[in-house]
N, C-alpha and C positions, 0 to 999 in steps of 0.2 A: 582856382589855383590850388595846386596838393600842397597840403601840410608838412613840412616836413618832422618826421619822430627822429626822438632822440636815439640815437643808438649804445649800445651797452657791449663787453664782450661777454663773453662766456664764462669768464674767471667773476668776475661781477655778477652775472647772474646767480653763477651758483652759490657764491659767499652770502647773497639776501636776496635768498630766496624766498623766504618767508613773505618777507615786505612785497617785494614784488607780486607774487600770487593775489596777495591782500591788495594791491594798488587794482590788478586786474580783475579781479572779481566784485570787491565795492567801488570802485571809482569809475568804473568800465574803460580803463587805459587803454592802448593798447604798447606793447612794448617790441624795441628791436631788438634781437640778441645776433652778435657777430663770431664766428668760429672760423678759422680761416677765411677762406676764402666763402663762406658759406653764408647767408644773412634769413633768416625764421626772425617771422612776426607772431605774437602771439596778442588773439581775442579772446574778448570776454564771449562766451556761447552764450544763445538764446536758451531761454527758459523750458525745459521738459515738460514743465506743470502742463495741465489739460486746463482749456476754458470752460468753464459753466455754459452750457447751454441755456441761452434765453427761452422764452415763449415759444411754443410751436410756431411756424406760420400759418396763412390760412391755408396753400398749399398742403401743408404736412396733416393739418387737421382730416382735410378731401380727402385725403390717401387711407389716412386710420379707419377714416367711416367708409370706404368702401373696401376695405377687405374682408373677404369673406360672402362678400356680396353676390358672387354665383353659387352659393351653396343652396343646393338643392336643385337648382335650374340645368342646370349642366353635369351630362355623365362624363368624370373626369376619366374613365377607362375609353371611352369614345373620344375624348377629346384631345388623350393623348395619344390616340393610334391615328388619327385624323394628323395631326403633329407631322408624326414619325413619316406615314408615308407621303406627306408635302415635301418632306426634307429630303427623301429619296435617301436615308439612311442602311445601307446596304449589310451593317453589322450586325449578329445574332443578338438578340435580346439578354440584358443579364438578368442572372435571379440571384436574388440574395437568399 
């Protein structure tokens, strides 16, 4: 079953506004504001902050220790003109 919110107008909103911001941000309200015929709910947003990354996985560990791993085995001028012409890439080569 929905809840229903309280509604508020607009005149109201804007006279405490302060308090309301502050209900919405620490208490995680959410509020209704009415303008004519018009009805805006306002929420609290999710957090921007970043998570901390935990522990690698073992996957992620697999990956670290093999990079790097065909160096010296493999001519990468051979391997990427092997590449190029698999792909059937028709455009001129650039040079930087």
């Amino acid at each position: 079953m929905a809840r229903e919110l309280k509604r508020m107008s607009f005149a109201e909103f804007v006279t405490n506004l302060d308090y309301i911001f502050d209900r919405i941000v620490r208490e995680e309200k959410e509020v209704v504001v009415e303008k004519e015929d018009k009805i805006v709910i306002l929420r609290p947003g999710r957090s921007t902050r970043r998570r901390r990354r935990g522990k690698a996985s073992a996957a992620d560990e697999a990956f670290r220790s093999a990079f790097g791993g065909w160096k010296g085995i493999v001519d990468v001028g051979t391997f990427k003109e092997n590449v190029d012409s698999a792909r059937g890439s028709g455009r001129p080569p650039v040079s930087l």
